[in-house]
N, C-alpha and C positions, 0 to 999 in steps of 0.2 A: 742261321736257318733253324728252323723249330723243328726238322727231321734231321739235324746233325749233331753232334759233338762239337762240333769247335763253333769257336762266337770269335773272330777278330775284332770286334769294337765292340766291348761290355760299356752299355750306356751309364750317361749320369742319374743321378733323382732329378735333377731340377729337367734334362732333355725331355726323361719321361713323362713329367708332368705336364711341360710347354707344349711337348708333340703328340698329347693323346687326341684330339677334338682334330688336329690337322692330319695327321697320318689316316684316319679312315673317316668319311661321313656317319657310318653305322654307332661312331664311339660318341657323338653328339647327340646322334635319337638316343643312344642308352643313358646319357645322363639326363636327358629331355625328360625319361619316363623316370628316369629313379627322384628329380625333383613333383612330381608329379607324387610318385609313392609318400615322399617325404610332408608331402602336403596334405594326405589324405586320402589320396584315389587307390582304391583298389588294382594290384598289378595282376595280369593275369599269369594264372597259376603256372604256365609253362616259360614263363621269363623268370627263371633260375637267378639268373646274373642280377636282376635288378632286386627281387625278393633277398638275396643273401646278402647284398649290399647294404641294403635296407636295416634288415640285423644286426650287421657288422656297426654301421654307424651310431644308431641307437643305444648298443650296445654300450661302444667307444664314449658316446656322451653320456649313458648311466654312471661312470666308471670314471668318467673325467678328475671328479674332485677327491677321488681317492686315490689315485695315479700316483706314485713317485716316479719320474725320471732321471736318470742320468744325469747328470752337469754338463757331461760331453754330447747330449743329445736337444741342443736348442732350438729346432725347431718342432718336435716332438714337445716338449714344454709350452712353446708357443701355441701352437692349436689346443694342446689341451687347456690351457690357460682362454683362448677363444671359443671352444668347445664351454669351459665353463660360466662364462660371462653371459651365454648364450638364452634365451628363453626355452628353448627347443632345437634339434640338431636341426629343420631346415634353417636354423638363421645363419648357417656355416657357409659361405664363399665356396664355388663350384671348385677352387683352386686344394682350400684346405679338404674336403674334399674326393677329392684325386688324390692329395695326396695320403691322406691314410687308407685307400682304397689300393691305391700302387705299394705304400709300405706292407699292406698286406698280403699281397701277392708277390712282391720280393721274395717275401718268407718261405713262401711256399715254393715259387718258380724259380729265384733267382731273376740274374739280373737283365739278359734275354728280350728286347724289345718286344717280339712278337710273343712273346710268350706270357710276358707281364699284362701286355693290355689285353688277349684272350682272357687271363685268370678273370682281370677285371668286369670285361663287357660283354664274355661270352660265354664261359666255360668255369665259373668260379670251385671245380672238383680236382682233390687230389688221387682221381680212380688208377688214371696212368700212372703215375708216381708208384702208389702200392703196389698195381699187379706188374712193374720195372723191378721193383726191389724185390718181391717175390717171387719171380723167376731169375732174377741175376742167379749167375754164377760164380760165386764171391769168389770161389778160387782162381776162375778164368780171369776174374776182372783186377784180381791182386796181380795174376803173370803181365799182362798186359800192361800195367800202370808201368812198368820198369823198364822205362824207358832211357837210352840217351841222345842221340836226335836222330833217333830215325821214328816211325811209326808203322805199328802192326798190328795184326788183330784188331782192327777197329772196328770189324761185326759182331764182335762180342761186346762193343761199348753200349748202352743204352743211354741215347740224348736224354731220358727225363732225369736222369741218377747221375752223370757226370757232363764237367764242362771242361775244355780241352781249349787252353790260349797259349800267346806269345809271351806272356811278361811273369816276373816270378812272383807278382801280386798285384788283385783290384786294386791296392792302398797306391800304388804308385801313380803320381802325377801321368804319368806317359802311357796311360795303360790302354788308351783307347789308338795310342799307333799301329799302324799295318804294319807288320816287320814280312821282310819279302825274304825265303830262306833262311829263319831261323835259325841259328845255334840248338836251342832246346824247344820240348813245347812240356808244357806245364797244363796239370790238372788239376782238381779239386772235385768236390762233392757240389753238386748245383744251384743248393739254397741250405738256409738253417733246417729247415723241415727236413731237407733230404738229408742231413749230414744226419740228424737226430734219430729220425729211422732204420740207416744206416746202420747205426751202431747197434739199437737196439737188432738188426740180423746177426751181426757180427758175434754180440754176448750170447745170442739164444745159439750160433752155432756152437760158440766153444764151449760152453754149455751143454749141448748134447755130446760134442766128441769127446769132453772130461768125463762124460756120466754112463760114455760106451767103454771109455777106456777098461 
């Protein structure tokens, strides 16, 4: 749920992609107008999502053929490798796509159904994220993490800054099982962004408590 902490099924990339056009009709008009943008037409100035989309991909395809990727990252290779074969980024497949449009809202969001396709079709800002981490209570939120299987303080958690599941990692094969009664529940930080940020609260505090000392 997008007002909660815990996600029981962290979806896959390939769900995200297959279930964005069917999970809402709204996510079809948005790519209706972002090929429309991609083509030429003018977006109007209050369609956030489709404007920064727009950027993003263009971007992505200036950028293509100077890209190194990863070896362990093949299908990132592949679009960019499509992206550069390309004459222009409308020649890229509604699929590829989506999916650098969801891989970039990963980033930011995590992994989050409702969360990822908002970033995408609706809400491309990380305002909530900042003003989460700017109000946490790094201290509150370090007592709280110390957990053994019970749960507390969960009004001090803030759903944009942490995600709260059954398995002791995304990497596992079985991680989108419901477990009913739990032994443990396990946390994390909710995306790369947020971990990144994170940290940077974390040096600036110990930072001023070394420089009060």
């Amino acid at each position: 749920m997008l007002n909660s902490p815990f996600q029981v099924g962290l979806t896959h990339k390939t769900e995200l992609v297959d279930n964005f056009i069917l999970s809402d009709p709204y996510h079809k008009q948005f790519l209706d107008r972002l090929r429309s943008c991609l083509a030429g037409q003018d977006p109007p100035k209050h369609d956030v999502a489709v404007i920064y989309a727009k950027d993003l991909l263009e971007n992505t395809f200036k950028n293509a053929r100077s890209k190194t990727f990863n070896e362990n990252e093949p299908e990132a290779c592949a679009i960019t490798n499509r992206l550069s074969s390309c004459h222009d980024v409308k020649g890229l497949g509604d699929r590829d796509i989506l999916s650098l449009l969801i891989d970039n809202a990963i980033y930011h969001v995590g992994w989050p159904a409702r969360d990822v396709y908002r970033y995408v079709a609706r809400d491309p800002s990380d305002g909530d994220i900042s003003m989460a981490l700017s109000e946490c209570d790094w201290g509150a939120l370090a007592k709280d993490l110390r957990w053994s299987n019970t749960l507390h303080g969960l009004e001090r958690i803030l759903y944009q800054i942490i995600i709260v599941h059954t398995g002791p990692s995304e990497e596992l094969e079985d991680r989108d099982m419901v477990v009913v009664n739990p032994m443990s529940w396990y946390c994390k930080f909710k995306s790369v962004y947020v971990t990144e940020h994170a940290l940077e609260f974390f040096v600036k505090g110990y930072q001023e408590r070394h420089d009060t000392a």
